[in-house]
C-alpha positions in Angstrom: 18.1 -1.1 13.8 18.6 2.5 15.0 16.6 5.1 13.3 17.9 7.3 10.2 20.9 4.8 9.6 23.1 6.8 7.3 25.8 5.5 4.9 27.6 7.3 2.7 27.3 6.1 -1.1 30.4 5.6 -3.3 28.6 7.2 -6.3 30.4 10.5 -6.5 31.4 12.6 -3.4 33.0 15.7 -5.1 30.0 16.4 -7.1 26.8 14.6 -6.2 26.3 13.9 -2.4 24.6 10.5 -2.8 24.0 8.7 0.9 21.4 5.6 1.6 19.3 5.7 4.9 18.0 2.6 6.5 14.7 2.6 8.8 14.2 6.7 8.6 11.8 8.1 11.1 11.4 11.7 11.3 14.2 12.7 8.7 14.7 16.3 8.1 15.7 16.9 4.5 18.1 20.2 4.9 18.7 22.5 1.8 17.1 21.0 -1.5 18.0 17.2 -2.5 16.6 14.7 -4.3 14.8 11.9 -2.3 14.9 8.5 -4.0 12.5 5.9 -2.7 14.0 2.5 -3.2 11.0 0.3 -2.0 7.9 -0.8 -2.6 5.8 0.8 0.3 5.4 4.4 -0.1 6.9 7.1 1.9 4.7 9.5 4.0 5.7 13.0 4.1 5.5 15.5 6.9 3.5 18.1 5.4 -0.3 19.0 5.3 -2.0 18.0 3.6 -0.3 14.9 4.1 1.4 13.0 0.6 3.6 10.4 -0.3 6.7 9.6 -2.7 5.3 6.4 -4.3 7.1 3.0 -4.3 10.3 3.4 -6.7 9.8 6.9 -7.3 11.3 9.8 -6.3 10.8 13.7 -5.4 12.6 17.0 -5.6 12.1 18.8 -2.0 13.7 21.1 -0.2 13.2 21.7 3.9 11.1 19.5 4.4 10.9 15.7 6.6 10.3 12.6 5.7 7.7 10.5 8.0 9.0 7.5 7.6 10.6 4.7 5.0 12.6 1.5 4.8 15.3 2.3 2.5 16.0 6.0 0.9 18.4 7.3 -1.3 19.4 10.8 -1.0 21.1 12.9 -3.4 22.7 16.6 -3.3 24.6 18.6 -5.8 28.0 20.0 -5.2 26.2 23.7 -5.9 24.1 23.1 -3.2 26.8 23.0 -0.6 30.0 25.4 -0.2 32.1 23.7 -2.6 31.4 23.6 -5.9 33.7 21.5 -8.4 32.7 23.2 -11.9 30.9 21.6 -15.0 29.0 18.6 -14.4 31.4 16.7 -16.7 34.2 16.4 -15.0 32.6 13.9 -13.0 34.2 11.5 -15.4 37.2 12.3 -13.9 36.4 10.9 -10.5 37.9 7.6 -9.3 36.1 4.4 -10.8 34.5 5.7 -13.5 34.9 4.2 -16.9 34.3 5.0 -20.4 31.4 1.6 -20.8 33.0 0.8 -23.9 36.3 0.3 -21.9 34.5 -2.2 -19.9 31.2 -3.8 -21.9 33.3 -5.8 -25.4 31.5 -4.6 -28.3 30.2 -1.0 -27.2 30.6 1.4 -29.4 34.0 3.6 -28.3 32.4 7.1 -30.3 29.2 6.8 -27.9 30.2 8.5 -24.5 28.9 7.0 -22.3 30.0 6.9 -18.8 29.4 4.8 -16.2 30.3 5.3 -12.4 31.2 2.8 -9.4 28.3 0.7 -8.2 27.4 0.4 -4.2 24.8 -1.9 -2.6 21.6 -0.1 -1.3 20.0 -2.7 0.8 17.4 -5.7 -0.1 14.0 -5.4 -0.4 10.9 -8.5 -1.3 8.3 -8.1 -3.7 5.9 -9.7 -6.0 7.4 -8.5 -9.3 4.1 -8.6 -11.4 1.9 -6.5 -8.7 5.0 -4.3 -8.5 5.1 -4.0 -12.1 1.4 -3.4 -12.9 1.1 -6.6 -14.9 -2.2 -8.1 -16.1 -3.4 -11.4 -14.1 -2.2 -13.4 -11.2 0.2 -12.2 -9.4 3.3 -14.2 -8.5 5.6 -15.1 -5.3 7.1 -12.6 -3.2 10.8 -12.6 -4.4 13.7 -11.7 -2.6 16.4 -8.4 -4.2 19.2 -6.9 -4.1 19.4 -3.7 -4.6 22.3 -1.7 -6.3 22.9 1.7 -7.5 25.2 3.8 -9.7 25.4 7.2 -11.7 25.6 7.7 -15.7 26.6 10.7 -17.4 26.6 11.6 -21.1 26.9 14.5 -23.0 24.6 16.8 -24.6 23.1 15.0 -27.9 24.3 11.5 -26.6 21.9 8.1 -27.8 23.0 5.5 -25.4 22.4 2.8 -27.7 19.1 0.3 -27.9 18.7 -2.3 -26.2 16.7 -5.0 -24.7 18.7 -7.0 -22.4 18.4 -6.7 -18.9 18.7 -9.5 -15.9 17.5 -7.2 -13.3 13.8 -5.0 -12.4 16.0 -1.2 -13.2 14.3 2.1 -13.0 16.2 5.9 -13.6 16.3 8.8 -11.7 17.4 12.4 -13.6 20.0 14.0 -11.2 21.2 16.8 -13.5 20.5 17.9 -16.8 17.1 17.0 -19.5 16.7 13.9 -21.1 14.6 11.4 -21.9 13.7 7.5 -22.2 13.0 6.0 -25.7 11.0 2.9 -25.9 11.3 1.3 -29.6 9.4 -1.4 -31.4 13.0 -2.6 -32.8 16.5 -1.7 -32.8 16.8 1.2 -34.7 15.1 4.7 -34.2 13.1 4.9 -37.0 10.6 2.5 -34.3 10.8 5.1 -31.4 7.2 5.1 -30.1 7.3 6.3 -26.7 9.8 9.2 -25.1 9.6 9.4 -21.4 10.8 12.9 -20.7 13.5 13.2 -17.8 13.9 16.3 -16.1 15.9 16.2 -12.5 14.0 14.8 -9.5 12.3 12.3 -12.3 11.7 8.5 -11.7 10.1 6.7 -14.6 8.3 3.8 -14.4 9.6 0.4 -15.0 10.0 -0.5 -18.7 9.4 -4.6 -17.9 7.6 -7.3 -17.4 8.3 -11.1 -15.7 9.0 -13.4 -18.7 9.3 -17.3 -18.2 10.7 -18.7 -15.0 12.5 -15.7 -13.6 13.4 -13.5 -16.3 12.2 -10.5 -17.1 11.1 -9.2 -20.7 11.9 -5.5 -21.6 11.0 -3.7 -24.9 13.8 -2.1 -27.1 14.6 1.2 -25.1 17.5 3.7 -24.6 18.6 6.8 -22.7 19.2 9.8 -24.7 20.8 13.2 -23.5 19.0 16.2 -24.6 22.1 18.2 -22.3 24.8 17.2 -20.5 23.4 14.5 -18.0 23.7 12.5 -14.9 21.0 10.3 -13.8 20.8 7.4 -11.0 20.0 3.9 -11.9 18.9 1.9 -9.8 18.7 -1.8 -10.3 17.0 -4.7 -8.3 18.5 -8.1 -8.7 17.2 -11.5 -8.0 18.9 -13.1 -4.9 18.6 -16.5 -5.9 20.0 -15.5 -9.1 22.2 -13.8 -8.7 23.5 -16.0 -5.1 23.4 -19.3 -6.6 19.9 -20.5 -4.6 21.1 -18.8 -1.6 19.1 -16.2 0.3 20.7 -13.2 2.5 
């Protein structure tokens, strides 16, 4: 594969400039943007003294390069470049995205929530407990695919609790302050951990592996201090999710 492979993302073009590059080598980051690092080796950068984006984590930088990396995600904001759109909301309005209520049953329709299109980012293999900084032996390397879409919600939003997930997922902030509630139950009166989100953020995984290939997640939601946009990035089981097949 050439070096610096880049492909555009359909995320959001009139407001967020959101591109994945394949095999980078020597990648000039023009102008400020945030770098999303999708894998699980970490990403040299070319600075001194020399530091690194760590695996699924991400950086705010601005005229700078990147060393090299596997798989990147690379995001700009519309007031970054000539054209600028207006207030980060109207990115509802862009083809794709939905209301989730008008496409998850039973979601509440007062919460507004937004969700846009989804693109493929690539696959990546892992050991999900050593990724996931769990406690004894680690596991097989599995095999993931790797897809990515942006949220928003508005100012004051809770996204709702939940603890179901099929797939390893991790958040990056893109615009606005918020924050990542982990509960010990499904209601708020349990919040016990807020994992403050400010843009250029990653958090850390929320879960664990559970039996066979599952993996276990506590009760946890996203809640907009402002109005928000952030990146989620998911990582989903090949054999899973292909029937026993591998790519």
């Amino acid at each position: 594969m050439a070096h610096n492979a880049v492909r555009q993302l359909n995320l959001s073009q009139r407001y967020i400039d959101a591109r994945y590059v394949a095999n980078a080598k020597e990648l000039r980051i023009e102008g400020r943007a945030i770098v999303v690092n999708i894998v699980t080796s970490a990403v040299p950068m070319g600075e001194t003294p020399q530091k690194t984006i760590p695996p699924l984590s991400s950086a705010f930088l601005q005229d700078t390069s990147i060393e090299q990396a596997d798989s990147l995600v690379v995001l700009r904001f519309a007031e970054e470049r000539e054209e600028n759109p207006g207030e980060i909301s109207g990115i509802v309005r862009e083809p794709d995205w939905k209301l989730l209520a008008d496409v998850l049953d039973g979601f509440p329709r007062d919460t507004q929530l937004w969700k846009g299109p989804q693109d493929e980012a690539g696959l990546v293999s892992f050991m999900p407990e050593s990724l996931l900084a769990q406690c004894g032996p680690a596991g097989e390397e599995r095999d993931f695919r790797v897809k990515v879409n942006l949220w928003f919600a508005p100012a004051g939003t809770d996204c709702r609790i939940h603890n179901i997930h099929e797939f390893v997922e991790v958040h990056t902030q893109v615009h606005g302050f918020g924050r990542m509630q982990k509960f010990r139950g499904p209601d708020h009166g349990t919040l016990y951990e807020d994992v403050l989100m400010s843009p250029g953020v990653t958090h850390t995984p929320f879960c664990v592996t559970g039996p066979g290939s599952t993996f276990e997640y506590p009760w946890h939601q996203y809640r907009a201090d402002t109005d928000c946009v952030w990146l989620a990035v998911e990582y989903h089981e090949v054999r899973k999710e292909e029937g026993g097949k591998q790519a």
